[in-house]
C-alpha positions as protocol buffer text, in pm:
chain_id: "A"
residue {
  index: 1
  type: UNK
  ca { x: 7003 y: 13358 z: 11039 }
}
residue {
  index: 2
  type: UNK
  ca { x: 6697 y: 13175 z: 10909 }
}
residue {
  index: 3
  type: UNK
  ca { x: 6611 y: 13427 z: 10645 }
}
residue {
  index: 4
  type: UNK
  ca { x: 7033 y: 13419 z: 10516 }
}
residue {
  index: 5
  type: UNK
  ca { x: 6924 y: 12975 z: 10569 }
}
residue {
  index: 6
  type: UNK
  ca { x: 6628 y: 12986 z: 10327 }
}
residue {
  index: 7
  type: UNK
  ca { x: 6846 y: 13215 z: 10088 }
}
residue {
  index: 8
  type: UNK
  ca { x: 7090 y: 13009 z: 10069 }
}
residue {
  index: 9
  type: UNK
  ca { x: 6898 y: 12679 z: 9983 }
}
residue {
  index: 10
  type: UNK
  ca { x: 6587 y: 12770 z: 9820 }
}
residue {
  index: 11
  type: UNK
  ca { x: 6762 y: 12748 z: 9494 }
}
residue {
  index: 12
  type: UNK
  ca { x: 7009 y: 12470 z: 9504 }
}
residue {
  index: 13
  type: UNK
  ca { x: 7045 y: 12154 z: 9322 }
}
residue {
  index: 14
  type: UNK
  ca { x: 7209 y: 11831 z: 9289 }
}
residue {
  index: 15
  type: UNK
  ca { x: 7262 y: 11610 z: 9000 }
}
residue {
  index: 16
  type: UNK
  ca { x: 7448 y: 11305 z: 8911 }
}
residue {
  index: 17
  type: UNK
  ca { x: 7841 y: 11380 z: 8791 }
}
residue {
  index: 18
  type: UNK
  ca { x: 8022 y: 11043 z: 8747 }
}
residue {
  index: 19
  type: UNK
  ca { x: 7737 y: 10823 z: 8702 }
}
residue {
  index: 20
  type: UNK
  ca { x: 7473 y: 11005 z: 8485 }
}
residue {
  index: 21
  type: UNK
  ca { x: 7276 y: 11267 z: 8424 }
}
residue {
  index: 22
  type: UNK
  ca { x: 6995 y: 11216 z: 8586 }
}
residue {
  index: 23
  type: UNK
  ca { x: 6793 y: 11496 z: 8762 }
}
residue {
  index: 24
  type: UNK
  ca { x: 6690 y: 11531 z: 9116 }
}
residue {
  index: 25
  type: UNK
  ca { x: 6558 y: 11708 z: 9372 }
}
residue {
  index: 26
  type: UNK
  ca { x: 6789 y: 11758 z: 9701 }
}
residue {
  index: 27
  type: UNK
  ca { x: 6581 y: 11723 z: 10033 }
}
residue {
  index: 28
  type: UNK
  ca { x: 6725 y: 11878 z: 10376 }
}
residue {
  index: 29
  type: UNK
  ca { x: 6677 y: 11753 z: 10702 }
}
residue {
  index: 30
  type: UNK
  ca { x: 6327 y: 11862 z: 10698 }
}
residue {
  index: 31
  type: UNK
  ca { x: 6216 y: 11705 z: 10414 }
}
residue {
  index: 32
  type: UNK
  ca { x: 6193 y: 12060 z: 10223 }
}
residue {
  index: 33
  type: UNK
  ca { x: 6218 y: 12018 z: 9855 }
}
residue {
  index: 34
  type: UNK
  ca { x: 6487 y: 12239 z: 9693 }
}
residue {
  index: 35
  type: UNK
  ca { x: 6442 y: 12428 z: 9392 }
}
residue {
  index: 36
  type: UNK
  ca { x: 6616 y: 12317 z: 9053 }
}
residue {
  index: 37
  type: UNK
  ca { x: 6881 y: 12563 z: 8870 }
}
residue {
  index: 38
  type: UNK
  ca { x: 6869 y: 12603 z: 8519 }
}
residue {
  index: 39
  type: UNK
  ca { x: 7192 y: 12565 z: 8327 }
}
residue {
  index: 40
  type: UNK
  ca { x: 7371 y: 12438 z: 8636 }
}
residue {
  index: 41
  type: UNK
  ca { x: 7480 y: 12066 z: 8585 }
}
residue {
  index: 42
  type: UNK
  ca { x: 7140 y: 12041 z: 8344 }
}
residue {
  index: 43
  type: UNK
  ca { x: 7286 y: 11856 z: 8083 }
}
residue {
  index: 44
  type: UNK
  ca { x: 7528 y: 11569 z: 8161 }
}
residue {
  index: 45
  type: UNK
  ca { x: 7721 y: 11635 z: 7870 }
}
residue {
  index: 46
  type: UNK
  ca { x: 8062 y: 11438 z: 7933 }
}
residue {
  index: 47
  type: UNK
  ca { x: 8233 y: 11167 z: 7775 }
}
residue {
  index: 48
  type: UNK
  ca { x: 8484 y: 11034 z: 8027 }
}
residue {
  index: 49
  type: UNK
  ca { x: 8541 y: 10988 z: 8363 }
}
residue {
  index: 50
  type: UNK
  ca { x: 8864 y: 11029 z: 8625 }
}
residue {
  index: 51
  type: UNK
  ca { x: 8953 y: 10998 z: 8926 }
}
residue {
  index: 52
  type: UNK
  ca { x: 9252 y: 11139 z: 9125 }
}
residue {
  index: 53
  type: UNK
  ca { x: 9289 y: 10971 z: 9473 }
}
residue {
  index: 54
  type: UNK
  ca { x: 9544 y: 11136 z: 9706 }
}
residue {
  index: 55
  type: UNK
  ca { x: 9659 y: 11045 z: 10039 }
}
residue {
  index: 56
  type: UNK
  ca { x: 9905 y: 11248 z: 10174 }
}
residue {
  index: 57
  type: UNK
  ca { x: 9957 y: 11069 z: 10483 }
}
residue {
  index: 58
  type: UNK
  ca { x: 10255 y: 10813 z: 10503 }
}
residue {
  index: 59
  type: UNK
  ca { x: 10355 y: 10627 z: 10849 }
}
residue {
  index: 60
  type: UNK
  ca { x: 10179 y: 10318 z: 11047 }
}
residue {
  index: 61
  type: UNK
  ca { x: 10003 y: 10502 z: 11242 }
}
residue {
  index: 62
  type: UNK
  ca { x: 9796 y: 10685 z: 10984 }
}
residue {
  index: 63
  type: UNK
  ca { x: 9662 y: 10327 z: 10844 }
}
residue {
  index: 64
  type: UNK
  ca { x: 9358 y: 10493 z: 10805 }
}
residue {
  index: 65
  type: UNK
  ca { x: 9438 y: 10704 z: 10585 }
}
residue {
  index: 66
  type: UNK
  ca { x: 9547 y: 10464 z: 10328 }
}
residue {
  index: 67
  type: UNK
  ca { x: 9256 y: 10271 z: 10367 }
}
residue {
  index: 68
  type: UNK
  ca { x: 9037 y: 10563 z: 10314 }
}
residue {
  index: 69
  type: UNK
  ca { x: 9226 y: 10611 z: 9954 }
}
residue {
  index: 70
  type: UNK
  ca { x: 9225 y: 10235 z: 9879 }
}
residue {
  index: 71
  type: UNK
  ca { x: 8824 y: 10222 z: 9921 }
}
residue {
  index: 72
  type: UNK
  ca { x: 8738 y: 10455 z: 9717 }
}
residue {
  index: 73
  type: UNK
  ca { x: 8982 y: 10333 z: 9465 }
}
residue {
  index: 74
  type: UNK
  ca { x: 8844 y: 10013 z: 9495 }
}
residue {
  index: 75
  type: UNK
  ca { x: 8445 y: 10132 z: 9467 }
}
residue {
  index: 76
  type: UNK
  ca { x: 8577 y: 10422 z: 9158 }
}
residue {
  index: 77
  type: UNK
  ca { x: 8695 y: 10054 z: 8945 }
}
residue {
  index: 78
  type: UNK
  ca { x: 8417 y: 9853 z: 9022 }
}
residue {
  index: 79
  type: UNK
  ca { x: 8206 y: 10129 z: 8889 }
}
residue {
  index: 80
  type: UNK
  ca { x: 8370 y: 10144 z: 8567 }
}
residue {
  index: 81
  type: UNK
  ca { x: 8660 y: 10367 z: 8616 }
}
residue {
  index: 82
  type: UNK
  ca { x: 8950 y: 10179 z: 8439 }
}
residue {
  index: 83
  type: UNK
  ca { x: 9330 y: 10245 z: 8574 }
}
residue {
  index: 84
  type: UNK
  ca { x: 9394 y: 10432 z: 8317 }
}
residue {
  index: 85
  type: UNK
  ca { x: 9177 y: 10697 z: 8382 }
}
residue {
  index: 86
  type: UNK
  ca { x: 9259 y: 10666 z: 8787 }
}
residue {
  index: 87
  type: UNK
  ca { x: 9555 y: 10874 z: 8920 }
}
residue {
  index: 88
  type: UNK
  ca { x: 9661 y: 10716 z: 9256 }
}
residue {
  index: 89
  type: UNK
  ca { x: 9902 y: 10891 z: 9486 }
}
residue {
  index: 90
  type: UNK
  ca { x: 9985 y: 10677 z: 9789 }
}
residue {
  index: 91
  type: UNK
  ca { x: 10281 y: 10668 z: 10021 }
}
residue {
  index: 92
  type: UNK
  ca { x: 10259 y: 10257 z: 9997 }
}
residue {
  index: 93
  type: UNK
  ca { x: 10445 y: 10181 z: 10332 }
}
residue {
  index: 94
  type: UNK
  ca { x: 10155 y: 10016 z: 10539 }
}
residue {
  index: 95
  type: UNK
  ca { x: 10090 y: 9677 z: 10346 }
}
residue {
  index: 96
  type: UNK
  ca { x: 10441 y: 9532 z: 10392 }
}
residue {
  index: 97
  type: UNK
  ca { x: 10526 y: 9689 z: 10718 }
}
residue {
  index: 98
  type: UNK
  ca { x: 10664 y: 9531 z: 10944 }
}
residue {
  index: 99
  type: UNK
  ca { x: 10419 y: 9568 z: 11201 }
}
residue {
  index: 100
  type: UNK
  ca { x: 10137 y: 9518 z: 10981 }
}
residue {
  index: 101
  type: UNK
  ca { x: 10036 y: 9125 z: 11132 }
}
residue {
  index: 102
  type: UNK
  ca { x: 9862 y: 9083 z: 10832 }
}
residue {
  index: 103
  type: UNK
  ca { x: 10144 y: 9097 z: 10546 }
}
residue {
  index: 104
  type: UNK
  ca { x: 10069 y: 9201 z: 10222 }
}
residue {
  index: 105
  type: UNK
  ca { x: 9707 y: 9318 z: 10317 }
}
residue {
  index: 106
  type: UNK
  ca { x: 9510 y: 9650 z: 10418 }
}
residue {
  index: 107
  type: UNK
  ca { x: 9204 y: 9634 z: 10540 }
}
residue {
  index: 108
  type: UNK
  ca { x: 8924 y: 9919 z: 10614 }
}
residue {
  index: 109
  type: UNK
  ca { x: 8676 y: 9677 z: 10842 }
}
residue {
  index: 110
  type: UNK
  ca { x: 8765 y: 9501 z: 11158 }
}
residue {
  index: 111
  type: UNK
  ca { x: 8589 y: 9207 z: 11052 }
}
residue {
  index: 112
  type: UNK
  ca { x: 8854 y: 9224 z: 10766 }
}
residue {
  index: 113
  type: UNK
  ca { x: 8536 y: 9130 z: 10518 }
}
residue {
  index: 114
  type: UNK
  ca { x: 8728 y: 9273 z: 10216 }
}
residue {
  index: 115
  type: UNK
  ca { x: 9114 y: 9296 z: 10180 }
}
residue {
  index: 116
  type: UNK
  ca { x: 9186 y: 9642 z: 9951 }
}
residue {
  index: 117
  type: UNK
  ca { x: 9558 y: 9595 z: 9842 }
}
residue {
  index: 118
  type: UNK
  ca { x: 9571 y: 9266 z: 9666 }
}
residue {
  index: 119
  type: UNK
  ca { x: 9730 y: 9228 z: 9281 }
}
residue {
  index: 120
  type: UNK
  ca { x: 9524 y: 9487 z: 9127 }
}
residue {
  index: 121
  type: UNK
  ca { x: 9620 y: 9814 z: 9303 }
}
residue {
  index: 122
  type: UNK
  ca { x: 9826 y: 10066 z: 9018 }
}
residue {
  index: 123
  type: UNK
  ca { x: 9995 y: 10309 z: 9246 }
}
residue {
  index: 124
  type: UNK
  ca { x: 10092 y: 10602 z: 8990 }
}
residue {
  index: 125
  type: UNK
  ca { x: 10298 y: 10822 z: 9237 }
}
residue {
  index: 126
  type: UNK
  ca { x: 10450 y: 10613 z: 9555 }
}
residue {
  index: 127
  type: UNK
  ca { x: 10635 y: 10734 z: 9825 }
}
residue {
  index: 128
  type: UNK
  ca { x: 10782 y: 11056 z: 9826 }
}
residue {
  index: 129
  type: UNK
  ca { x: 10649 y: 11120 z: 9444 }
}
residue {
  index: 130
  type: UNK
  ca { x: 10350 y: 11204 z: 9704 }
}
residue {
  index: 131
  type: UNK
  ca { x: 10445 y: 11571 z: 9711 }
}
residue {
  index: 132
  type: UNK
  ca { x: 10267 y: 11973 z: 9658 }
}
residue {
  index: 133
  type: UNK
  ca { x: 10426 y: 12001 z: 9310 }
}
residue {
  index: 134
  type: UNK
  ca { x: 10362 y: 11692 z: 9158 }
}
residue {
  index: 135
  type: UNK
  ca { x: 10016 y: 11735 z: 9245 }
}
residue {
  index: 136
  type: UNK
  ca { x: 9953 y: 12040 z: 9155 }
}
residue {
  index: 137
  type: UNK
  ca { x: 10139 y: 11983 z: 8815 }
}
residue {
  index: 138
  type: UNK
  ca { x: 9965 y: 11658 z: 8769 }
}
residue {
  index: 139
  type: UNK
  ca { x: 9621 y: 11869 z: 8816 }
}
residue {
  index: 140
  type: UNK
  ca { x: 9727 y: 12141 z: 8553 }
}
residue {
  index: 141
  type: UNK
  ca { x: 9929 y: 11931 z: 8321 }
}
residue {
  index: 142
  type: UNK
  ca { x: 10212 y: 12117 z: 8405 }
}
residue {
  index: 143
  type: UNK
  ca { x: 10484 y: 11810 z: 8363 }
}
residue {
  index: 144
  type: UNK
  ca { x: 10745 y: 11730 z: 8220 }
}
residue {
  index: 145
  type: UNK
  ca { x: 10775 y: 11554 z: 7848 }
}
residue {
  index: 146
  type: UNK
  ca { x: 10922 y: 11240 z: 7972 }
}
residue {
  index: 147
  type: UNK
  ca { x: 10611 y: 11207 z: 8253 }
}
residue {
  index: 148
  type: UNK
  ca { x: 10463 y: 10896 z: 8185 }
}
residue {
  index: 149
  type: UNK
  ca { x: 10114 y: 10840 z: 8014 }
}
residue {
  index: 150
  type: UNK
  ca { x: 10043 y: 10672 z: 8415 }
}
residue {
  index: 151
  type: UNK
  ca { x: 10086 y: 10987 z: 8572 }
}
residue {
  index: 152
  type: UNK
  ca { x: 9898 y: 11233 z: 8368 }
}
residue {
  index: 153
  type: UNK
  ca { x: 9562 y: 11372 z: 8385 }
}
residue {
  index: 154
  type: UNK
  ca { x: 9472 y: 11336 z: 8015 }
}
residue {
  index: 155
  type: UNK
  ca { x: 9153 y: 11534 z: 8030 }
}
residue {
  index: 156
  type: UNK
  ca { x: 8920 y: 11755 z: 7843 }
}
residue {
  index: 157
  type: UNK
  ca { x: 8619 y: 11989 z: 7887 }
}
residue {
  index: 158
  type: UNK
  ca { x: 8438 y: 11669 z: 7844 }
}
residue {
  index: 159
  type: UNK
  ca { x: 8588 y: 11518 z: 8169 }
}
residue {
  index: 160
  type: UNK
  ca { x: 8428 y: 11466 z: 8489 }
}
residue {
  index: 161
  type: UNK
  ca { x: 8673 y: 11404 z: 8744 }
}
residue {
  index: 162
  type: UNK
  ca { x: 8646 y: 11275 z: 9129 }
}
residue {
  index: 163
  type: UNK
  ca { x: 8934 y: 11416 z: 9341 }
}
residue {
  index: 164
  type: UNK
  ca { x: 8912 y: 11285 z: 9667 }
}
residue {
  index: 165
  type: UNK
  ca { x: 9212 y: 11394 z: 9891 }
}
residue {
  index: 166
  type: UNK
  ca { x: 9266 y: 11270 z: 10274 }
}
residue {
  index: 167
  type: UNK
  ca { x: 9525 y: 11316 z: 10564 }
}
residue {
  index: 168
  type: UNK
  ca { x: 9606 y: 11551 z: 10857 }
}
residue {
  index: 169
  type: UNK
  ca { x: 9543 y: 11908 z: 10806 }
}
residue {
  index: 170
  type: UNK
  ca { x: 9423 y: 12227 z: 10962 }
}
residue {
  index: 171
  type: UNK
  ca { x: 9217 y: 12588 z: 10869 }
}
residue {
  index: 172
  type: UNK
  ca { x: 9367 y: 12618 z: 10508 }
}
residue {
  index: 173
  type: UNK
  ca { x: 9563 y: 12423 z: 10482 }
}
residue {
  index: 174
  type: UNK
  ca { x: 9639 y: 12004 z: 10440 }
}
residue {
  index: 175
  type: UNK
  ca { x: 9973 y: 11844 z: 10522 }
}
residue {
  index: 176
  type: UNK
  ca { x: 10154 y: 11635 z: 10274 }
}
residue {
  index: 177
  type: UNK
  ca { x: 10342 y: 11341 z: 10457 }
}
residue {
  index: 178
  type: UNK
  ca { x: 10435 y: 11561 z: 10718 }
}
residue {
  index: 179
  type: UNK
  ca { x: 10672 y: 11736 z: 10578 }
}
residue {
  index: 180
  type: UNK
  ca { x: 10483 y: 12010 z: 10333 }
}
residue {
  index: 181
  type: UNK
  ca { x: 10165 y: 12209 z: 10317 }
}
residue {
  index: 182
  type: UNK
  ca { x: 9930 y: 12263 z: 10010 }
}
residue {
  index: 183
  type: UNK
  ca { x: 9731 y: 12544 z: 10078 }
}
residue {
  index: 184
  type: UNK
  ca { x: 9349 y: 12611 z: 10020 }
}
residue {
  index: 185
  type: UNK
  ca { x: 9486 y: 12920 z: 9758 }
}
residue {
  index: 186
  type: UNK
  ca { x: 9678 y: 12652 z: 9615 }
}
residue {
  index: 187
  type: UNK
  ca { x: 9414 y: 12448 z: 9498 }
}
residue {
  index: 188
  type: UNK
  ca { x: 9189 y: 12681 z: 9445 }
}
residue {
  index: 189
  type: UNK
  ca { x: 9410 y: 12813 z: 9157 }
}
residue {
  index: 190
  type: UNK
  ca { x: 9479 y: 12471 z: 9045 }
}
residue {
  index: 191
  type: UNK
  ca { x: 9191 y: 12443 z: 8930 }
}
residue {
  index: 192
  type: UNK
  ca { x: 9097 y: 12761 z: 8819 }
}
residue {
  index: 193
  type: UNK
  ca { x: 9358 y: 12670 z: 8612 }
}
residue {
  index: 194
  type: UNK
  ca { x: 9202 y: 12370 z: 8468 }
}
residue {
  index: 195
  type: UNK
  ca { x: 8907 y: 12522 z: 8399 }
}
residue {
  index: 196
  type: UNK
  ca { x: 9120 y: 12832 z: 8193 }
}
residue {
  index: 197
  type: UNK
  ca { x: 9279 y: 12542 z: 8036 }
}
residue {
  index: 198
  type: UNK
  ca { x: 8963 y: 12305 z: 7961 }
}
residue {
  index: 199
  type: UNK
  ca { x: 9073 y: 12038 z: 8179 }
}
residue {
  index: 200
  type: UNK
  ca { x: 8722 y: 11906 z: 8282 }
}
residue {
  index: 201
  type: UNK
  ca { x: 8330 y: 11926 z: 8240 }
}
residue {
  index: 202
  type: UNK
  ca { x: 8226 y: 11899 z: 8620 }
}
residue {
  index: 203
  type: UNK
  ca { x: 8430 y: 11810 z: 8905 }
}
residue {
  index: 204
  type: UNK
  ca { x: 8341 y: 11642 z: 9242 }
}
residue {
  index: 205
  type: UNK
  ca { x: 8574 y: 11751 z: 9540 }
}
residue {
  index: 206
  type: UNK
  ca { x: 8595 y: 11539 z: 9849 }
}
residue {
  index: 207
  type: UNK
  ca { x: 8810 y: 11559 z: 10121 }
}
residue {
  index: 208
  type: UNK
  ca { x: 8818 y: 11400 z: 10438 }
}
residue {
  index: 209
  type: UNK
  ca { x: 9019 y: 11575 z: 10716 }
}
residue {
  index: 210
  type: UNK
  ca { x: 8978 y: 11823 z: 10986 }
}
residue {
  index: 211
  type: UNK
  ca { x: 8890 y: 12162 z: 10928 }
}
residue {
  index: 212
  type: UNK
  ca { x: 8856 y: 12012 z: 10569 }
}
residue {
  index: 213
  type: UNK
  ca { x: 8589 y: 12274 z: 10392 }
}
residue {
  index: 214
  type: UNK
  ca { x: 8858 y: 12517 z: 10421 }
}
residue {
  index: 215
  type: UNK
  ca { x: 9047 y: 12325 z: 10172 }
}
residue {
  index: 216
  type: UNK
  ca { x: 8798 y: 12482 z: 9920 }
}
residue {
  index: 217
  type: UNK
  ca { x: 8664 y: 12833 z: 10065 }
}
residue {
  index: 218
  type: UNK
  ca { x: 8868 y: 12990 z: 9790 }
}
residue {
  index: 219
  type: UNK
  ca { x: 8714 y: 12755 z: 9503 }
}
residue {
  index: 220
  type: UNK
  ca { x: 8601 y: 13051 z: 9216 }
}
residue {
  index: 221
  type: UNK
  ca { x: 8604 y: 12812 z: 8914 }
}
residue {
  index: 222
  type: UNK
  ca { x: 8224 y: 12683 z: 8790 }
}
residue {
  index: 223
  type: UNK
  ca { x: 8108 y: 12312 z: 8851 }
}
residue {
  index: 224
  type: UNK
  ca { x: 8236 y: 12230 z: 9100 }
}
residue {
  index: 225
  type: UNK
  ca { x: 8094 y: 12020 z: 9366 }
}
residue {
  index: 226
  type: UNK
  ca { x: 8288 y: 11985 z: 9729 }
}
residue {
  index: 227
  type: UNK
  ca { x: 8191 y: 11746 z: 9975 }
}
residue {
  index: 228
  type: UNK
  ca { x: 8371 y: 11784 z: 10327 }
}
residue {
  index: 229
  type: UNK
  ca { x: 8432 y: 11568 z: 10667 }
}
residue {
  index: 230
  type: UNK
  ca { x: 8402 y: 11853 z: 10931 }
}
residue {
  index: 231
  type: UNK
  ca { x: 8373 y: 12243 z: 10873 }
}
residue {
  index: 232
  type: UNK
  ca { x: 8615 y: 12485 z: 10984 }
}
residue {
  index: 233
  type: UNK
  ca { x: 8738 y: 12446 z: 11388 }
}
residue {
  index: 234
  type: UNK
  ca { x: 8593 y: 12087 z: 11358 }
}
residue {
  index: 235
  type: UNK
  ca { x: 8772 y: 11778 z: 11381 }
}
residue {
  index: 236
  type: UNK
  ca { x: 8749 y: 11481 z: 11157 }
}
residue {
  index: 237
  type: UNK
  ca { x: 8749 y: 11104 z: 11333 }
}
residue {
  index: 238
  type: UNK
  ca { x: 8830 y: 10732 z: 11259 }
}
residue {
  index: 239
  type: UNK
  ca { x: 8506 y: 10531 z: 11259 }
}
residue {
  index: 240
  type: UNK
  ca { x: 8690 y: 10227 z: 11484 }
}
residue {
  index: 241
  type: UNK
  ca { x: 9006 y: 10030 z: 11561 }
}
residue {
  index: 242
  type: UNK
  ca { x: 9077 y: 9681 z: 11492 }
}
residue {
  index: 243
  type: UNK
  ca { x: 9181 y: 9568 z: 11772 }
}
residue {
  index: 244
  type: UNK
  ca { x: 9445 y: 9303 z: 11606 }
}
residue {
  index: 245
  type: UNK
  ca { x: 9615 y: 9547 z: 11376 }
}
residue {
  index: 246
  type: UNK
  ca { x: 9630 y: 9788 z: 11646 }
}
residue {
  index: 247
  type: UNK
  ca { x: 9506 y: 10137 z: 11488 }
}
residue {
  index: 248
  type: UNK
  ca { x: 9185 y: 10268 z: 11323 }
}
residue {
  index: 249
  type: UNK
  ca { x: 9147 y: 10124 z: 11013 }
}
residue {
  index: 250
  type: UNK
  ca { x: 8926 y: 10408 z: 10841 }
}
residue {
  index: 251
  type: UNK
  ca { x: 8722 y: 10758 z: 10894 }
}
residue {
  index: 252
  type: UNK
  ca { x: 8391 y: 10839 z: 10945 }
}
residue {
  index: 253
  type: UNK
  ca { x: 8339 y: 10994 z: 10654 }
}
residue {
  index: 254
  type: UNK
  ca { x: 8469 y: 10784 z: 10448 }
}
residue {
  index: 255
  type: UNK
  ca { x: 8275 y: 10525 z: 10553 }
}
residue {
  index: 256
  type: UNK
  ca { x: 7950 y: 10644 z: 10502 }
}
residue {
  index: 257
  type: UNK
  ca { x: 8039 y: 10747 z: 10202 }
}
residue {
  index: 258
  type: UNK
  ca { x: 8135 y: 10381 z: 10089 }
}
residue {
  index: 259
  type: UNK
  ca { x: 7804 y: 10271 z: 10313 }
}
residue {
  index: 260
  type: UNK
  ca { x: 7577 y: 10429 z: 9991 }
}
residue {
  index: 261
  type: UNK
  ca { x: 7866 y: 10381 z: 9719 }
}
residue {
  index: 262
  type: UNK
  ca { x: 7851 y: 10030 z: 9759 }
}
residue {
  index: 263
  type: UNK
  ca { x: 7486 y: 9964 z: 9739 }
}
residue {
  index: 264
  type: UNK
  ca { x: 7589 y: 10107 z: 9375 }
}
residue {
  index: 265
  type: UNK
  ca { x: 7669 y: 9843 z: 9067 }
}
residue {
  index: 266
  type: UNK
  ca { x: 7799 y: 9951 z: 8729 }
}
residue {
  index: 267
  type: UNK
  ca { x: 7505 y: 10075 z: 8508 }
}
residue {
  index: 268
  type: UNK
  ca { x: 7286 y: 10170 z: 8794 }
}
residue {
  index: 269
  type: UNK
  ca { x: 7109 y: 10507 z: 8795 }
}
residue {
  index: 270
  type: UNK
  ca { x: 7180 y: 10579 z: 9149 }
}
residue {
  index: 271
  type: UNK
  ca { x: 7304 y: 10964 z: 9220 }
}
residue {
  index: 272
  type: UNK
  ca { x: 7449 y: 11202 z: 9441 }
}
residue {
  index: 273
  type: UNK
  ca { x: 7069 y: 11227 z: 9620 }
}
residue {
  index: 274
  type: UNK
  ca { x: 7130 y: 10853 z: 9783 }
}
residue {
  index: 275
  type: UNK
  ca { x: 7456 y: 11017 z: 9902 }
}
residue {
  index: 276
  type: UNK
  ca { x: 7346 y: 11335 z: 10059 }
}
residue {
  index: 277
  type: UNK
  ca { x: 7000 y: 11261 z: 10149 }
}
residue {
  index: 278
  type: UNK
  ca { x: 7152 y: 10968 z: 10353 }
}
residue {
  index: 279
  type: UNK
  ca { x: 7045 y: 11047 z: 10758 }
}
residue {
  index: 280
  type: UNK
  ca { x: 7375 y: 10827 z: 10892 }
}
residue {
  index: 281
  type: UNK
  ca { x: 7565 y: 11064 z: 10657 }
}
residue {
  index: 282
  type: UNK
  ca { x: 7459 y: 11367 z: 10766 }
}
residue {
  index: 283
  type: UNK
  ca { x: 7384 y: 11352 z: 11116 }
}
residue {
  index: 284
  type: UNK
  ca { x: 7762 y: 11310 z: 11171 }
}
residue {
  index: 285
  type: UNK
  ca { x: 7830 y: 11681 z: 11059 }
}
residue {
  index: 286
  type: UNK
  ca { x: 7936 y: 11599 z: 10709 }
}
residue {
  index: 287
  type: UNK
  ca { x: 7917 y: 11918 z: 10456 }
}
residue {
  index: 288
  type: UNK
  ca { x: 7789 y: 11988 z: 10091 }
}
residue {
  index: 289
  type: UNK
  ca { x: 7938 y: 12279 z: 9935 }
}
residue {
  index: 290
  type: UNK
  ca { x: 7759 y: 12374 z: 9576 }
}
residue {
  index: 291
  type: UNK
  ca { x: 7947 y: 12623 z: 9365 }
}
residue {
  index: 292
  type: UNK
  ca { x: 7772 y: 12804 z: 9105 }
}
residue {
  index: 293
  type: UNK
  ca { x: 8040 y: 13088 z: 9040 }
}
residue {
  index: 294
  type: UNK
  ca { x: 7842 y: 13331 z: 9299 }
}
residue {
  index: 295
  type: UNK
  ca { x: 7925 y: 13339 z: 9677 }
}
residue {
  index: 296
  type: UNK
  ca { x: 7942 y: 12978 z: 9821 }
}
residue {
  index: 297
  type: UNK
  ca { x: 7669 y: 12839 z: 9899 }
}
residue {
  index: 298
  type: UNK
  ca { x: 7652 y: 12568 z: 10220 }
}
residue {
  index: 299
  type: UNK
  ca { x: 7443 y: 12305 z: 10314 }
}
residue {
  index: 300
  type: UNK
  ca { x: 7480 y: 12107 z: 10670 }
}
């Protein structure tokens, strides 16, 4: 097992999709320097940035979930992101529920620092628009003619693109407001798809859910970057309650996630190193997945 370990990270590398192009060096939990790949993600070479945001969650109970979506919608636009490049997909039931004792508002902190719906939220699909085929169609540009410009991924081979995707699911699988599955073959050809079509330049996968890196164990396509919340027979879990709302108001892995994101401002050269290199992050069991169009390659 260590000699298929040292294999398998002697040679990776990280570098910087949606905010630059700067280079560095990935460290594990050891402190051992890994090896830089020539070719792979050594050029920036993009023009434009996305982001899709999914949660396929809907119901009071899965609060968290929301949240989760809302954050890093919230962090993607402070960073420069506009809404027009942002595809949102969000059941939009928890704000103005009626047990929600804070009307109008979702929160991802129990000491409610920072309210996350507001006036400034674009929700592009709502509700049950939150299904398999219109994401899968939104992904491959597979719509029809009278889609809206607001629900299109208008991208190019000079596109790097954020999908970050959260809710209940299971070994291959993730649940789509309880009433559908999309399947880890599913997306996996979506976006082999994209890349036959030249729908993007690099791509940065993160999911947060349990058994979530089987969500992309069938990824083939080149750069592509997956970042997971628990590996396969693992379970994902809230980060804490808030005790006057009544449920968990976001995951762990979301949160550190936002915990380095938001040290972030627009224009900084921060990268994907502050992320994975972070020792909160990783000692709760989070995953990096690097795909260089060979056998995956995993780092814990």
């Amino acid at each position: 097992m260590a000699r298929i370990w040292i294999v398998c990270t002697i040679v990776l590398t990280l570098c910087k999709l949606c905010f630059g192009n700067e280079f560095f060096t990935l460290l594990t939990n050891d402190s051992i320097p890994l090896q830089k790949i020539d070719g792979f993600f050594a050029k920036s070479g993009h023009s434009n940035n996305w982001a899709v945001l999914v949660c396929t969650s809907r119901f009071w109970f899965n609060y968290r979930h929301i949240a989760n979506t809302l954050s890093i919608y919230r962090t993607v636009k402070r960073l420069g992101i506009p809404d027009s490049q942002i595809i949102l997909m969000l059941a939009d039931d928890v704000a103005c529920n009626p047990r929600n004792t804070f009307a109008a508002t979702v929160y991802h902190n129990a000491g409610k620092y920072l309210e996350l719906y507001g006036t400034n939220v674009e929700v592009d699909y709502r509700g049950y628009e939150v299904n398999v085929e219109n994401f899968i169609r939104m992904l491959t540009d597979r719509v029809d003619p009278n889609v809206p410009r607001s629900k299109r991924l208008l991208t190019d081979d000079r596109s790097n693109i954020l999908i970050y995707m959260t809710g209940h699911g299971g070994e291959d699988f993730l649940k789509f407001q309880d009433f559908e599955e999309l399947g880890s073959q599913d997306i996996a050809d979506a976006i082999s798809q994209m890349h036959e079509k030249k729908r993007y330049h690099e791509i940065l996968f993160m999911i947060d859910t349990c058994q979530a890196s089987s969500m992309y164990s069938k990824f083939t396509s080149p750069n592509v970057l997956a970042a997971a919340s628990s590996l396969v027979g693992e379970s994902s879990y809230s980060h804490h309650l808030d005790m006057d709302i009544g449920v968990a108001v976001i995951d762990r892995f979301t949160y550190y996630s936002l915990e380095t994101l938001e040290k972030l401002e627009r224009g900084s050269q921060g990268t994907l190193k502050m992320l994975v290199r972070s020792r909160r992050y990783i000692s709760i069991g989070e995953v990096i997945l690097i795909h260089l169009n060979l056998p995956v390659r995993l780092l814990r």
